[in-house]
Residue, then its C-alpha position, 0 to 999 in steps of 0.5 A: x822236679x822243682x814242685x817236689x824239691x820245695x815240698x821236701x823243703x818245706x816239710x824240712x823247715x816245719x820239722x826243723x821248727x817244731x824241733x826247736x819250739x819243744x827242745x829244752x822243754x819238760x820232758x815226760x816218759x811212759x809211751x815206751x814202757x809202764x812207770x811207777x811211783x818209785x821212777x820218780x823223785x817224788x809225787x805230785x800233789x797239788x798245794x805242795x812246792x817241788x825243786x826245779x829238776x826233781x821228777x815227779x809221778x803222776x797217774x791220771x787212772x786212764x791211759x786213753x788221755x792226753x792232759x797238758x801242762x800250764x803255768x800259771x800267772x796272774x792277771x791282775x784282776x783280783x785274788x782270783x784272776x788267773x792265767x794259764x799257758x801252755x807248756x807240754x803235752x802228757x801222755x799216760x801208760x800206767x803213769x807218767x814221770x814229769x821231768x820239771x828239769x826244763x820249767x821255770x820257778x812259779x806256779x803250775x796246773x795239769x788241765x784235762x781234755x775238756x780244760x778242767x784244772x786237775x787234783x791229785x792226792x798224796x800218791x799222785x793219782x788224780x782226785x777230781x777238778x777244781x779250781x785253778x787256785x785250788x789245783x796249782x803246785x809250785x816250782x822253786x829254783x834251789x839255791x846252792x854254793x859250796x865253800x871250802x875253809x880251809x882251801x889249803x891243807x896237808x895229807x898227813x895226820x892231824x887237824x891241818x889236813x881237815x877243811x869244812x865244806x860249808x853250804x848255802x842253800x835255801x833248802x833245807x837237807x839234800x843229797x848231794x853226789x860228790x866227785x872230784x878227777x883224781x879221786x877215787x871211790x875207796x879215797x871219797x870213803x876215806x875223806x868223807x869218812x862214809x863207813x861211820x855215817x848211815x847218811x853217807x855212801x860210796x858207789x865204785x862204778x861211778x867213784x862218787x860219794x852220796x851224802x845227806x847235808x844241810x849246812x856243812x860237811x867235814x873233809x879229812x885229806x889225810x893219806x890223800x895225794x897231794x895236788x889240786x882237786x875240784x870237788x863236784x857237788x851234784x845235789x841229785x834230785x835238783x838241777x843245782x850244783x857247784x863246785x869247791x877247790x882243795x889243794x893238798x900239800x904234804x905237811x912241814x915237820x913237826x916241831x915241839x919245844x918248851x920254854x928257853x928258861x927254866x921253869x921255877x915255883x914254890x914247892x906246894x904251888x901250882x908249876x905252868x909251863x908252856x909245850x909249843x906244838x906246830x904242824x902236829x896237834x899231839x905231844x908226850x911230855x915227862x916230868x921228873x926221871x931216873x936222877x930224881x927218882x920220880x916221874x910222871x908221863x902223859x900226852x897232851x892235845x892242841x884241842x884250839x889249834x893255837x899251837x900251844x898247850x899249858x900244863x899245870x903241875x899241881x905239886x901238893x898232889x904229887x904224891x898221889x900215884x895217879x897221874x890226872x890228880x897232879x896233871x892237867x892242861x889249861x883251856x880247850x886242850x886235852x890230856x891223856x894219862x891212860x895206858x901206858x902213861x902214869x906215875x913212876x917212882x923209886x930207884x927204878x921207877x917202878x910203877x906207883x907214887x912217893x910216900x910224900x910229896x915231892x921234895x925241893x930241887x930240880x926236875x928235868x921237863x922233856x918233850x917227845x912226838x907222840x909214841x916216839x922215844x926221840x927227845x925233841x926238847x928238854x929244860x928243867x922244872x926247879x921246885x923251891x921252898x915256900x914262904x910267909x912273908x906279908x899281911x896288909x889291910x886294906x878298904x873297899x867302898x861296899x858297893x852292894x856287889x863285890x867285884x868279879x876279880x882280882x884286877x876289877x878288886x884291886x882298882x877299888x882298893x885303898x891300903x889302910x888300917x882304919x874301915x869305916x863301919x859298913x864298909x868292906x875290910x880286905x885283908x892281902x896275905x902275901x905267902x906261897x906255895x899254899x896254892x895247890x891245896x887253897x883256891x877258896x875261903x872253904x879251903x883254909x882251916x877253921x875253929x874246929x878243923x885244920x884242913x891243910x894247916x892255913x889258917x887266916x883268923x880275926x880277932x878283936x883287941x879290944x874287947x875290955x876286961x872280962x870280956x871275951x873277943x869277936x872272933x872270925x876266920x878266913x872260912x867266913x869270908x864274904x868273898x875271896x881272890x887268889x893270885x898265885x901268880x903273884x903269890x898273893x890272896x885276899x879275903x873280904x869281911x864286910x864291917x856289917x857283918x861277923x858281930x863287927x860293932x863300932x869303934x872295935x880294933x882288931x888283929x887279923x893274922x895269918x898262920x901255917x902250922x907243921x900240918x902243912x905238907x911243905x912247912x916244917x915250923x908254924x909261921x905267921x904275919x899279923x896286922x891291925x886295923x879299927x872300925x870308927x863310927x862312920x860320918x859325913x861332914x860339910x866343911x867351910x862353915x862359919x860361926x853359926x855353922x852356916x856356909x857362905x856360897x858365891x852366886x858363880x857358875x862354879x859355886x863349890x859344897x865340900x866337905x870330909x868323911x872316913x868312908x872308902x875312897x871311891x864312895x858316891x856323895x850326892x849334894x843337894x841344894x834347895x831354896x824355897x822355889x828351886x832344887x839343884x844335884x850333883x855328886x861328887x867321889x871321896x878320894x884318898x884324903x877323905x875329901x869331896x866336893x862338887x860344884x853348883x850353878x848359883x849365877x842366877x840367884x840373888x845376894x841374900x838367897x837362902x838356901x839348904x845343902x844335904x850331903x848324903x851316901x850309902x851307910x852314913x846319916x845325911x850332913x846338913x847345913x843352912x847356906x846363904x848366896x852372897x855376891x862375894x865369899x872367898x872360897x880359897x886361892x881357886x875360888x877367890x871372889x873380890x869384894x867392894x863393899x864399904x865395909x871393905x873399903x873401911x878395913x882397908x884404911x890401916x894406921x896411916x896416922x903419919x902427917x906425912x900424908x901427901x903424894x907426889x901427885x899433890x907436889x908437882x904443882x906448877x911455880x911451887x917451891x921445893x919441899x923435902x918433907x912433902x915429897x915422900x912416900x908415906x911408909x907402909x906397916x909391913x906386917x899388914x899382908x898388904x902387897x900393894x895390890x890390895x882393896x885401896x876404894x874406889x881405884x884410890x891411893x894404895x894405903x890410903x882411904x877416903x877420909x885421908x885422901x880428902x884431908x891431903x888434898x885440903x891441906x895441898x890446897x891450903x899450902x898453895x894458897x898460902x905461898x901464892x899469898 
């Protein structure tokens, strides 16, 4: 009895240890019931990579075989050093499924009864042996993690019910099923939108949704009930998944206003306002109504889903009986002016434009949810005359490119009415409501054609008896700028150009004629300006029109030109064995300069200072280094040389010559007339804090120091006689 009961045990415990070496391993049909290709999720072939998890068929032409499965390592010997272990027997009827759910990534062989490494063709039916190298198919783990932007959205209409799910993955394109508790089929199709895509379908048994992704996926929530779901992403042919929380809210009421203020523009300008959109994305909006017998409706869209759209209001258009001709929306955002929106005019605002353009006056501006006749915001649009108020000139270096806007143009201009030639002339007109109509130097009206009745045109003053003026207009313009905003454009005319010669003067004006649709008389603004020879000089040269340079660290080449401010002067110096550069920018006053390191040279070196810029002759001037010059209250060098020493000895003709230091001598009697100061000519610039030599008397040099001091000794040698 007890022999039996250890037997059974025994038996017992081998089973038990079997079980547990082939539990969680590769798992293969085909003893039960014949497989096919189409059981699995692919084929094996050897060479190829397959995703830990899919299914692979494989047929090896005999159902009277048992193969096995190895992995395959390498052993450290070389290129063709391998290794095989054993995974999994395999088992044949009319095929076999290998499930590689259980199998870790690397690299694989099937290996036949007699230990040869097994091939297969693309079908997955074998093919032969061969090396193991030659055998071996690969097994990678997919890498997968799903992200929901945003987590939070609502289930009414618009964008804020969206979120994007967003994939990582090191593979490619995949099937993924989706399920989320709580969520049925019909409510999957809805979110995931299935009846528009082929690459997307819904199973009622299973309330799932397969859908082909790559990078990201587009959930809409809308109509969905609100609560927190876990959406489950299977990818169905691998053993990888992951999961990604939504929660649904219902949305907050939709709010649409305008602008608290009223909105004004110049009759003939551009008019923007501002419709604030929040928790919808859509906005019907009016202009105009039955008090001004003209209206124009239209929806606009929050495309960028910043909660706001700007619309423009083109009111030199607005007599066109289409709507998209006078409306439109800035940015991203979108505008519809089909169906049953448009343009409506006359006591009853019939359907149809004015005859003319909109009359000055007020306009009501409304807002309303879309569809809905409920108001939810009004204010007023006020249209007023326009105006022709200012023309100025102004200058810009020619930098060889003009600039890109209206604030880079502004930061390079100086006003003025004299342009150097070469340089760039820009003319500022200050005059509104010609912005609808004008936008580009093509727009303004030439010699032979009034366009829109805006005319900017130059013309010479000078052109001498007889003669017949250069002339340029506006259509010409090397490049042109508007700020409508501040009702202000401006045109560039390059001085190198439009026939412009040296020492010309000319008026520059701008006209408006009646042609206009909002002028009823001509009006116009003028202004004038020169175009001189262009020059460069170097300042501070003496006599013999030489400069006179100290040998400091901060030795200073200045010098004047009527180019634009803002121009580059590059200064160069050059001696016999040394060569020096810097550059310096002419500023408002016409001046420039810059600053060189002469420390290291000698008194007397000779040198050469060239002072060049874009469009002018080069400025020259021979220069010497000297141990003092004086450059100026800022660059002030004292000198000491006897030359000095020698002007510095002024009219002292007095005999009153002595100082106090000569009268208090000891057991000397008192003597009123040596004990003064001697006086000082006024008028000599010397404030006492002048060149006196050699730390002397101020106001006295060598030669009368040395008669004083004589003269005191004699005076003591005689009393004490």
């Amino acid at each position: 009895m007890t022999s039996n009961t250890k037997k059974l045990r025994a038996v017992f415990l081998a089973a038990l240890m079997v079980a547990s070496v082939f539990a969680g391993t590769v798992a293969f049909a085909g003893s039960a019931a014949a497989v096919s290709a189409n059981d699995a999720d692919d084929t094996l072939d050897d060479g190829e990579r397959y995703w830990q998890g899919e299914t692979l068929y494989l047929d090896s032409g005999n159902n009277n075989v048992e193969w096995e499965l190895h992995s395959v390592e390498d052993d450290g010997s070389g290129s063709s050093g391998v290794d095989t272990d054993f995974e999994s027997e395999i088992t044949f009827d009319d095929g076999a499924i290998l499930d590689t759910a259980g199998l870790e990534d690397g690299d694989y062989v099937i290996v036949d009864e007699s230990g040869n490494y097994v091939t297969f063709d693309s079908n997955g039916v074998e093919d032969g042996t061969d090396t193991v190298d030659n055998a071996l198919w690969s097994l990678a783990v997919q890498d997968f993690e799903v992200t929901a932007d945003p987590v939070n959205v609502t289930n009414g209409a618009g964008d804020e019910s969206n979120t994007t799910f967003e994939f990582d993955s090191n593979r490619g394109s995949y099937d993924v099923d989706v399920t989320a508790d709580g969520l049925d089929h019909e409510e999957l199709a809805d979110i995931f939108n299935t009846s528009q895509y082929n690459d997307r379908a819904v199973y009622e048994d299973d309330d799932k949704a397969v859908i082909t992704v790559s990078d990201e996926l587009e959930g809409d929530f809308d109509g969905i009930d609100t609560g927190e779901y876990d959406m489950e992403f299977d990818v169905n042919d691998t053993s990888a998944e992951d999961t990604a929380t939504v929660n649904v809210t219902e949305p907050e009421d939709a709010s649409i206003s305008l602008p608290n203020s009223v909105v004004s523009e110049e009759n003939g300008d551009v008019a923007e306002f501002t419709v604030d959109i929040e928790n919808t994305d859509t906005a019907d909006v009016q202009i105009g109504g039955s008090d001004s017998n003209f209206m124009v409706n239209f929806s606009v869209t929050d495309e960028d889903d910043d909660d706001e759209v700007t619309v423009e209001f083109d009111t030199s258009k607005s007599y066109s009986g289409s709507a998209s001709d006078m409306v439109d929306v800035a940015g991203d955002d979108s505008i519809d002016t089909s169906g049953d929106y448009g343009v409506y005019s006359g006591e009853n605002l019939d359907a149809g434009g004015l005859s003319d353009v909109v009359g000055n006056g007020n306009y009501d501006l409304t807002v309303y949810q879309q569809g809905s006749d409920s108001r939810e915001d009004k204010t007023s649009l006020r249209l007023t005359q326009r105006s022709t108020d200012d023309l100025n000139t102004w200058v810009h270096a020619d930098a060889g490119s003009y600039p890109s806007d209206v604030d880079e143009l502004l930061e390079g201009v100086s006003e003025s009415d004299t342009i150097a030639q070469n340089d760039l002339v820009v003319v500022e007109t200050q005059a509104s409501g010609i912005y609808g109509n004008v936008s580009g130097a093509g727009d303004f009206g030439g010699a032979n054609d009034s366009k829109h009745g805006v005319f900017l045109n130059v013309t010479q003053t000078n052109e001498g008896a007889n003669a017949q003026p250069n002339e340029f207009n506006a259509t010409t313009a090397n490049a042109s700028y508007f700020d409508a905003e501040n009702n202000t454009f401006f045109l560039i005319f390059d001085t190198d150009g439009h026939s412009i010669e040296a020492d010309d003067e000319y008026e520059a004006e701008f006209k408006i004629s009646d042609a206009h649709s909002f002028t009823d008389e001509e009006e116009s603004v003028s202004g004038d300006f020169s175009v001189p020879e262009t020059n460069l000089e170097l300042s501070n040269l003496n006599d013999n029109d030489e400069l006179e340079l100290p040998n400091s660290e901060d030795s200073e080449v200045s010098g004047t030109s009527n180019l634009a401010p803002g121009t580059e002067v590059t200064l160069e110096a050059e001696s016999e064995s040394d060569y020096w550069s810097t550059s310096g920018e002419i500023d408002s006053d016409g001046e420039f300069s810059g600053e060189f390191d002469f420390s290291g040279l000698d008194n007397g070196t000779e040198l050469e200072i060239t002072a060049s810029a874009d469009n002018v002759e080069d400025a020259t001037a021979d220069a010497m280094v000297l141990d003092s010059v004086d450059q100026g209250e800022d660059n002030e060098t004292e000198t000491t040389t006897e030359e000095t020493t020698t002007e510095t000895t002024t009219e002292e003709t007095t005999e009153e010559t002595t100082t106090e230091e000569t009268t208090e001598e000891p057991d000397t009697t008192e003597e009123p007339d040596t004990t003064e100061e001697p006086e000082t000519d006024e008028g000599d610039g010397d404030d006492g804090d002048g060149d006196g030599g050699d730390g002397g008397i101020p106001g006295f040099g060598m030669g009368v120091a040395l008669v004083a001091l004589l003269g005191a000794a004699l005076l003591a040698l005689r009393r004490s006689n």
